[in-house]
N, CA, C and O atoms as CSV, one atom per row, in Angstrom:
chain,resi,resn,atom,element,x,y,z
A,1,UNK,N,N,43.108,-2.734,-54.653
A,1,UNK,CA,C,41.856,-3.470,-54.594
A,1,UNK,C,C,42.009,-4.782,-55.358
A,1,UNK,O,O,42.704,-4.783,-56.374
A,2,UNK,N,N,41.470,-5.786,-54.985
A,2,UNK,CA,C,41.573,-6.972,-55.629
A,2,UNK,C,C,40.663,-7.447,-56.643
A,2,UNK,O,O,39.698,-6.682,-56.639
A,3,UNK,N,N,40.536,-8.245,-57.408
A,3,UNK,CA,C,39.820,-8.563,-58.597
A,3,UNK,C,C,39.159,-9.684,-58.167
A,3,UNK,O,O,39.979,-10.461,-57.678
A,4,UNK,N,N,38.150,-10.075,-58.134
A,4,UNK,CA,C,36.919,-10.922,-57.957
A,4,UNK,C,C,36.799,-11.532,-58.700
A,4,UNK,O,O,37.871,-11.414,-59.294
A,5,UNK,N,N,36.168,-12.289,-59.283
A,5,UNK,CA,C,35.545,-12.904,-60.364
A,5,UNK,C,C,33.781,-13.520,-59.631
A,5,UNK,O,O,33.593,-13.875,-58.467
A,6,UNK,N,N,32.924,-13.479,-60.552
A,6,UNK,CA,C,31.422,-13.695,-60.518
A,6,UNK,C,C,31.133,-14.521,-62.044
A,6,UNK,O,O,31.561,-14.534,-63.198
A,7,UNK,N,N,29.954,-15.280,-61.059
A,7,UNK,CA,C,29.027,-15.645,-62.093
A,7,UNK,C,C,27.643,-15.410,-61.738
A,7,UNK,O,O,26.975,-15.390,-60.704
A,8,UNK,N,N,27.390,-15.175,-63.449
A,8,UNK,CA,C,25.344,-14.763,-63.490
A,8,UNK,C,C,24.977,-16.019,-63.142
A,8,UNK,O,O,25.612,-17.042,-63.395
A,9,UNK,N,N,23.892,-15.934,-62.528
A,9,UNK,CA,C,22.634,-17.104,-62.030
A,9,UNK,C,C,21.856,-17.096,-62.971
A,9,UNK,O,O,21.439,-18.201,-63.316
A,10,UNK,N,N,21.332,-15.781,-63.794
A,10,UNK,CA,C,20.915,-16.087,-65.498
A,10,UNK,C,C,21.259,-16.727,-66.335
A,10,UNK,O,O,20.711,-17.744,-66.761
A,11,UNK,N,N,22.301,-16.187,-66.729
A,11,UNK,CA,C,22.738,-16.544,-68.078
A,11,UNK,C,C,23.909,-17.285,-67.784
A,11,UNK,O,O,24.126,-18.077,-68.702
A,12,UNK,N,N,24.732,-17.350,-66.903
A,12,UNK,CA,C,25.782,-18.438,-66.613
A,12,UNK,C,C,27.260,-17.943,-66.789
A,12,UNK,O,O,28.349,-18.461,-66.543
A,13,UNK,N,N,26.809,-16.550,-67.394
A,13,UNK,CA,C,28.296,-15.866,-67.444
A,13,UNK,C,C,29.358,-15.622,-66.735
A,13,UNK,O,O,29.155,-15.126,-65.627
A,14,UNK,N,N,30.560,-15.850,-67.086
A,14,UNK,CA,C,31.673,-15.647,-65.514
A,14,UNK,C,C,32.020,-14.088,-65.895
A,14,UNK,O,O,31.849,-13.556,-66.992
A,15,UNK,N,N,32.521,-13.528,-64.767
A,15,UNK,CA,C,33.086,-11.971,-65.581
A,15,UNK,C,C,34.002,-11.748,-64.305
A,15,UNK,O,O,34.040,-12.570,-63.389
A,16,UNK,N,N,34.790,-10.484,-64.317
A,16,UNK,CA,C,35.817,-10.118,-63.092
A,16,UNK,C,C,35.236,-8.768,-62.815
A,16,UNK,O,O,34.613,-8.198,-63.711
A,17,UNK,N,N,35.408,-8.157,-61.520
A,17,UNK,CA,C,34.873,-6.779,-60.805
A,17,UNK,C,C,36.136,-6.946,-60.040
A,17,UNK,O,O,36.512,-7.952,-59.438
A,18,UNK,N,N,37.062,-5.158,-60.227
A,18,UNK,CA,C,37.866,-5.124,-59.618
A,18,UNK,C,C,37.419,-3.885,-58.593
A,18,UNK,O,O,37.059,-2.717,-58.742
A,19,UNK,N,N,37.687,-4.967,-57.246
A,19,UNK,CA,C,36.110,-4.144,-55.535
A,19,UNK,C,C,37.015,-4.378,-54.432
A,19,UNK,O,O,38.019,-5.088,-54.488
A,20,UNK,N,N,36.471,-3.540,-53.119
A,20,UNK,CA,C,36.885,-4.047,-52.436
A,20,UNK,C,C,36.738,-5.197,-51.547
A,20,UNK,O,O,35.577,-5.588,-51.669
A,21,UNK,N,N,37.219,-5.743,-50.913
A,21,UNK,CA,C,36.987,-6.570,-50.066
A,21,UNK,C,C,35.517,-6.652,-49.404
A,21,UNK,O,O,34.624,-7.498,-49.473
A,22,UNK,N,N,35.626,-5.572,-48.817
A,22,UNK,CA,C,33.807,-4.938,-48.271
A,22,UNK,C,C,32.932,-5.261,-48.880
A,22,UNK,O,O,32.033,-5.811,-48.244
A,23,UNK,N,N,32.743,-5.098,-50.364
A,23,UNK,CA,C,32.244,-4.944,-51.049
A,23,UNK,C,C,31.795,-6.388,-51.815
A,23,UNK,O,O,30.612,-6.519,-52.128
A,24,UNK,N,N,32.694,-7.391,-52.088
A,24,UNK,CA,C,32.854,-8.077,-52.836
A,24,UNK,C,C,31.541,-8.981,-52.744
A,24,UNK,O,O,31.006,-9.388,-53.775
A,25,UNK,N,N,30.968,-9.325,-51.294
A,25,UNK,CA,C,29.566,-9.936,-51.549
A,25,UNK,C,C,28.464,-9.427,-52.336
A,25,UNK,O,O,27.637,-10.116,-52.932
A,26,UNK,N,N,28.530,-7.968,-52.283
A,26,UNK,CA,C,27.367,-7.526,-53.299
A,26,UNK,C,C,26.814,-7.755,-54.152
A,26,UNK,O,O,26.497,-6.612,-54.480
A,27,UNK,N,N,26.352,-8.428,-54.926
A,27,UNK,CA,C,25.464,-8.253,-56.183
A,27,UNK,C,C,26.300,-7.305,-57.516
A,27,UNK,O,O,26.305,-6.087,-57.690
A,28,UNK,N,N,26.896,-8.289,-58.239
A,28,UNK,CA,C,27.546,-7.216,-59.028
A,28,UNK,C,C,26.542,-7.044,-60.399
A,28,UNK,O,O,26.014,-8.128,-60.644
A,29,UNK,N,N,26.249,-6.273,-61.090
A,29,UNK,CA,C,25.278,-6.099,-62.543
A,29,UNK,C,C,26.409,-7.435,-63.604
A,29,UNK,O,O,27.624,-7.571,-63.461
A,30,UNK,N,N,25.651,-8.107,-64.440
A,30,UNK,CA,C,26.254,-9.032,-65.035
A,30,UNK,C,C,26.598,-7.951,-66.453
A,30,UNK,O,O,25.743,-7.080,-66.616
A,31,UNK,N,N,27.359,-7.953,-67.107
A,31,UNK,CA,C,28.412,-7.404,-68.096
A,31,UNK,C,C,27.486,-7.945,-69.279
A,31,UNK,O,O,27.082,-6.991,-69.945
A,32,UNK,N,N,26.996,-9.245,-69.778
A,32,UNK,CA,C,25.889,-9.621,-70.591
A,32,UNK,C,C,24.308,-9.311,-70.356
A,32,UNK,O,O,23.774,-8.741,-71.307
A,33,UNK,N,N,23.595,-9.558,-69.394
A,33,UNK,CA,C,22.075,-9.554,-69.325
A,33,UNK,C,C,21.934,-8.309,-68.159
A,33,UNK,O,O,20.900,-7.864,-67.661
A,34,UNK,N,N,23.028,-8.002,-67.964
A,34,UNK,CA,C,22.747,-6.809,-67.008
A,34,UNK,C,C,21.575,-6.791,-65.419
A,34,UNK,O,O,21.014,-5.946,-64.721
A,35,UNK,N,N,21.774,-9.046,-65.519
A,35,UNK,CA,C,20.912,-8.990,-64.249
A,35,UNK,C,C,21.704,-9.225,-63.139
A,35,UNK,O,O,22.876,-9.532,-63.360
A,36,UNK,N,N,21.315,-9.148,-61.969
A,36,UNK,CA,C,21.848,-8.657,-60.541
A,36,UNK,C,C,22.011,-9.914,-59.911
A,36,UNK,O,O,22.809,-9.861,-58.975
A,37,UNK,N,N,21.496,-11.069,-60.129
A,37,UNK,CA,C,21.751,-11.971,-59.519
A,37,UNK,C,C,22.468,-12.723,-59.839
A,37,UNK,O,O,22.140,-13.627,-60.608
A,38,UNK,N,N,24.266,-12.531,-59.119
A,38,UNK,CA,C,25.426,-12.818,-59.033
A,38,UNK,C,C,26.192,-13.026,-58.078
A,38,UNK,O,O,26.201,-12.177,-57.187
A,39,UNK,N,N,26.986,-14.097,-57.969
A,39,UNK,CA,C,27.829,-14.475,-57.286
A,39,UNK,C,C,29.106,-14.369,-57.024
A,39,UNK,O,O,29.777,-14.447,-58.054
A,40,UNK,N,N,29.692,-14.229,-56.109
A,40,UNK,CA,C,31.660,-14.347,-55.861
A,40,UNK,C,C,31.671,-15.847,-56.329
A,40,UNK,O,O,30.823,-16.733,-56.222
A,41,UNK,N,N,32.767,-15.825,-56.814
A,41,UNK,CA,C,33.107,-17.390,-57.233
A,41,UNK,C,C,34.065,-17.547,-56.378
A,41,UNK,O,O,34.315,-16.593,-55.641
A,42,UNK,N,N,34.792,-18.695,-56.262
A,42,UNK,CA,C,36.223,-19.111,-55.172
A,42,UNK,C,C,37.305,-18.884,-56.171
A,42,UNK,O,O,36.902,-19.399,-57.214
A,43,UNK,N,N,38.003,-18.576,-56.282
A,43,UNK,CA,C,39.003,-18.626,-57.023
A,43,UNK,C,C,39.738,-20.070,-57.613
A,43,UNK,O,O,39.781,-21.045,-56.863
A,44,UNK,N,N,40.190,-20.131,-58.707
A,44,UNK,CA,C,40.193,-21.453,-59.034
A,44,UNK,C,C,41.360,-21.971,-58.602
A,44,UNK,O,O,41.493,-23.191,-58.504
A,45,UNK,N,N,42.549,-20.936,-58.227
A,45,UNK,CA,C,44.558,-21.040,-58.006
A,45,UNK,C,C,44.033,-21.225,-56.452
A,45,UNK,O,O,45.015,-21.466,-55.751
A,46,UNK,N,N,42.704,-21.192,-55.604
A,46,UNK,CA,C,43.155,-21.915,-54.015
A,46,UNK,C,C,42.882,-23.343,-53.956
A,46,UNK,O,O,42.577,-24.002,-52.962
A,47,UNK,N,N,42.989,-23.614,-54.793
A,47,UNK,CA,C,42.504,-25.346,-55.020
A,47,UNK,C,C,43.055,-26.095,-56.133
A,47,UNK,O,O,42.915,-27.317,-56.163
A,48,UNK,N,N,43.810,-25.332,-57.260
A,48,UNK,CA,C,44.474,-25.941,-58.090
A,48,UNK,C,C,45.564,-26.860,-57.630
A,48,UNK,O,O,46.454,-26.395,-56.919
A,49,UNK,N,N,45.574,-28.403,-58.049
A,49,UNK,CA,C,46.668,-29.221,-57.874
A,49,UNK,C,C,46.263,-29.900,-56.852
A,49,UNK,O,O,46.607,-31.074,-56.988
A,50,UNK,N,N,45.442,-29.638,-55.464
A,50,UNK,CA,C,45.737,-30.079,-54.187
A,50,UNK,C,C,46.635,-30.285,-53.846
A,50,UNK,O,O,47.565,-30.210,-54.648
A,51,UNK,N,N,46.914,-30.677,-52.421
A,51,UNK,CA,C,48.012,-31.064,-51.474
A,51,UNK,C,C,49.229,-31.581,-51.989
A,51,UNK,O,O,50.314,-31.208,-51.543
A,52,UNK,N,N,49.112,-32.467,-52.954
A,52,UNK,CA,C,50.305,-33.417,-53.457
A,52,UNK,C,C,51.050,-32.814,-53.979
A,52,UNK,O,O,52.250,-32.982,-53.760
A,53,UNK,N,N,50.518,-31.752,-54.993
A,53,UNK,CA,C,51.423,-31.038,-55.952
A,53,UNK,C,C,52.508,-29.868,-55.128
A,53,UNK,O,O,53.495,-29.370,-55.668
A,54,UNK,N,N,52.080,-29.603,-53.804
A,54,UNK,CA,C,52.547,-28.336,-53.195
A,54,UNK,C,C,53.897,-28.883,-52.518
A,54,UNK,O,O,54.782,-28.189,-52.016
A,55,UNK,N,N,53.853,-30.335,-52.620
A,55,UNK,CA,C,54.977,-30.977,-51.864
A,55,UNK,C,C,55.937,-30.957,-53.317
A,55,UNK,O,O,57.038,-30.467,-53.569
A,56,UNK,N,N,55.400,-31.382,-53.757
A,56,UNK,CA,C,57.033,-31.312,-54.807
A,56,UNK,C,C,57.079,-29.787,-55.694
A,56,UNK,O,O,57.710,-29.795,-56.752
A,57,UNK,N,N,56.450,-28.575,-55.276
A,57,UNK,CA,C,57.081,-27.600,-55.454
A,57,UNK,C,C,58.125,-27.322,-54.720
A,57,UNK,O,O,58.288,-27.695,-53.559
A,58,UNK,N,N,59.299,-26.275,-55.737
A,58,UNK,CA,C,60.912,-25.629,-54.801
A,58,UNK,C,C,61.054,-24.634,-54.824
A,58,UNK,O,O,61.521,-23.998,-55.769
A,59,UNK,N,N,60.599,-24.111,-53.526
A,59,UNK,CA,C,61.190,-22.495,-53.556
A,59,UNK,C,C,62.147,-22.438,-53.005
A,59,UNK,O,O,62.706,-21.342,-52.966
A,60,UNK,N,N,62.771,-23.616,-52.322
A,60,UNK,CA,C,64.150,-23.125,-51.549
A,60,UNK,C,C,65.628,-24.236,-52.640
A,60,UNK,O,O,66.606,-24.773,-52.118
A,61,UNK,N,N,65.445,-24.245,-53.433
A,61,UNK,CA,C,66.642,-25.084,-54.476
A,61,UNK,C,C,67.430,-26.001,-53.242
A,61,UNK,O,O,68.615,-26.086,-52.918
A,62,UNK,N,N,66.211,-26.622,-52.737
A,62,UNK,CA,C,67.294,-27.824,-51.828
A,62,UNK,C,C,67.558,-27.241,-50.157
A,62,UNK,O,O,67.736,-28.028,-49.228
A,63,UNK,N,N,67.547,-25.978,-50.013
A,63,UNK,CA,C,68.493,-25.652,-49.046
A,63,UNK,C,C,67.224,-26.133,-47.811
A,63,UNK,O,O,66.011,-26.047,-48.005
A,64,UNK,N,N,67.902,-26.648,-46.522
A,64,UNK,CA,C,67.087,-26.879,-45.387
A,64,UNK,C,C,67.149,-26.184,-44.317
A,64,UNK,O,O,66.622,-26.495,-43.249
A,65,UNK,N,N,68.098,-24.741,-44.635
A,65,UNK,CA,C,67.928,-23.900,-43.140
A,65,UNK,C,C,66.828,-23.105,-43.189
A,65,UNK,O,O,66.532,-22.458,-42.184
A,66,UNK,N,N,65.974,-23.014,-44.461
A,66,UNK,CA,C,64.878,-22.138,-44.741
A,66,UNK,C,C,65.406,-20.672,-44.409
A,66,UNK,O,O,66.413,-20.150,-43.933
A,67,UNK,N,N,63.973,-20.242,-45.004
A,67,UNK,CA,C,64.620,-18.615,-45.328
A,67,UNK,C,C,64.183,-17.959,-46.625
A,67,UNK,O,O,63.457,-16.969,-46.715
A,68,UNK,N,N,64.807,-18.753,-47.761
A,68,UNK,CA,C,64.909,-18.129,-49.059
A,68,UNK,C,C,64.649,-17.135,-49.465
A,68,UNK,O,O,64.422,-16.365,-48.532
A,69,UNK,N,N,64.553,-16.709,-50.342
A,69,UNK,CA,C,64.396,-14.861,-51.018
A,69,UNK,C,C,63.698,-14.424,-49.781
A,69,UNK,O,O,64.423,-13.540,-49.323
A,70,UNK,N,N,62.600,-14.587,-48.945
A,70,UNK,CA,C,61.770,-13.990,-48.467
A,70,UNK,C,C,62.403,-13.019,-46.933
A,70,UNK,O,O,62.193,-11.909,-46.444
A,71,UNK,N,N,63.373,-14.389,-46.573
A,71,UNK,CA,C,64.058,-14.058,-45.128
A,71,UNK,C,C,65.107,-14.624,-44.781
A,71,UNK,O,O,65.094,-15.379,-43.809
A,72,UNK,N,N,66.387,-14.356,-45.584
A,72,UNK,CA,C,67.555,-15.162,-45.087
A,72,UNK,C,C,67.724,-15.671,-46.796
A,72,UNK,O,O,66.942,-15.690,-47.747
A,73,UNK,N,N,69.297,-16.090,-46.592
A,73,UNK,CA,C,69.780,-17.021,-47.495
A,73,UNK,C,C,68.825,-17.237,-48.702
A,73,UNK,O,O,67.661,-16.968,-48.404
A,74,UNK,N,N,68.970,-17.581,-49.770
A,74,UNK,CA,C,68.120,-17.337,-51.276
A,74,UNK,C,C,68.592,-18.773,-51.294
A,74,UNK,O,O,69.648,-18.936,-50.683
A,75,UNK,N,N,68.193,-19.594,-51.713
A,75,UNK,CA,C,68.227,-20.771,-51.935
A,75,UNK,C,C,67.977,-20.862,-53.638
A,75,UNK,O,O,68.048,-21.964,-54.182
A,76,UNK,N,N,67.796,-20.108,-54.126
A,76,UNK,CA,C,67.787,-20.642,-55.658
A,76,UNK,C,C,68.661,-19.573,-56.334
A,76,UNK,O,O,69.029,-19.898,-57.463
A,77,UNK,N,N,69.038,-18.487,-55.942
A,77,UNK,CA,C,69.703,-17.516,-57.038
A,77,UNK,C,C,71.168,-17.226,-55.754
A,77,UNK,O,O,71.855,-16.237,-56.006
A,78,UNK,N,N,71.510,-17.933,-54.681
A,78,UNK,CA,C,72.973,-18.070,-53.719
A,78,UNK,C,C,72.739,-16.629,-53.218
A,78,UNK,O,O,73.730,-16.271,-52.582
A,79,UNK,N,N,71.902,-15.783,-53.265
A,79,UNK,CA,C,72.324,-14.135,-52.717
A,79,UNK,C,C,71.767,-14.538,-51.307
A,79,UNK,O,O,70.857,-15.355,-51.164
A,80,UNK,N,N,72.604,-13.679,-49.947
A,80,UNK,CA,C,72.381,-13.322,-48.698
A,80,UNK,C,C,71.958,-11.761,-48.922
A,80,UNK,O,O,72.011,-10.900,-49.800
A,81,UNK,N,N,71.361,-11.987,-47.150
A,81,UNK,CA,C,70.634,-10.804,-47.013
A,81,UNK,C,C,71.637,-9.672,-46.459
A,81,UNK,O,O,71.212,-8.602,-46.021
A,82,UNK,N,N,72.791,-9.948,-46.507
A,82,UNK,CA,C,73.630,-9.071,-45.465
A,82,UNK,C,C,75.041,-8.522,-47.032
A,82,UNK,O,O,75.993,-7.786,-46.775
């Protein structure tokens, strides 16, 4: 199950509820004022950096046949998949 994070519409508190997916719009009880009117927040890591920064991340150490750890050839630690 994944971890959420909310904020109270009261009191302004952020807190985490670990829910399911299904679930996650619900109304969670706030952890301080114990009131109900609460929100999913967006997560803050799908928007950290924007666009620019994602270009000069390296997961493949240079290599251009793609692949790396995930599928093929490792581009940062030289191991194959075979």
């Amino acid at each position: 199950m994944p971890i959420y994070e909310y904020r109270c519409e009261s009191c302004s508190e952020k807190f985490e509820v670990l829910t399911r997916f299904a679930e996650r719009d619900k109304s969670q009880a706030c952890p301080s004022c114990e009131s109900m009117k609460t929100r999913v927040m967006v997560s803050s890591f799908a928007f950290a950096g924007g666009a620019d920064s994602l270009q000069s991340l390296d997961f493949g150490g240079g290599e251009t046949s793609g692949g790396g750890c995930c599928g093929g050839s490792c581009g940062s630690c030289g191991t194959s998949p075979n």
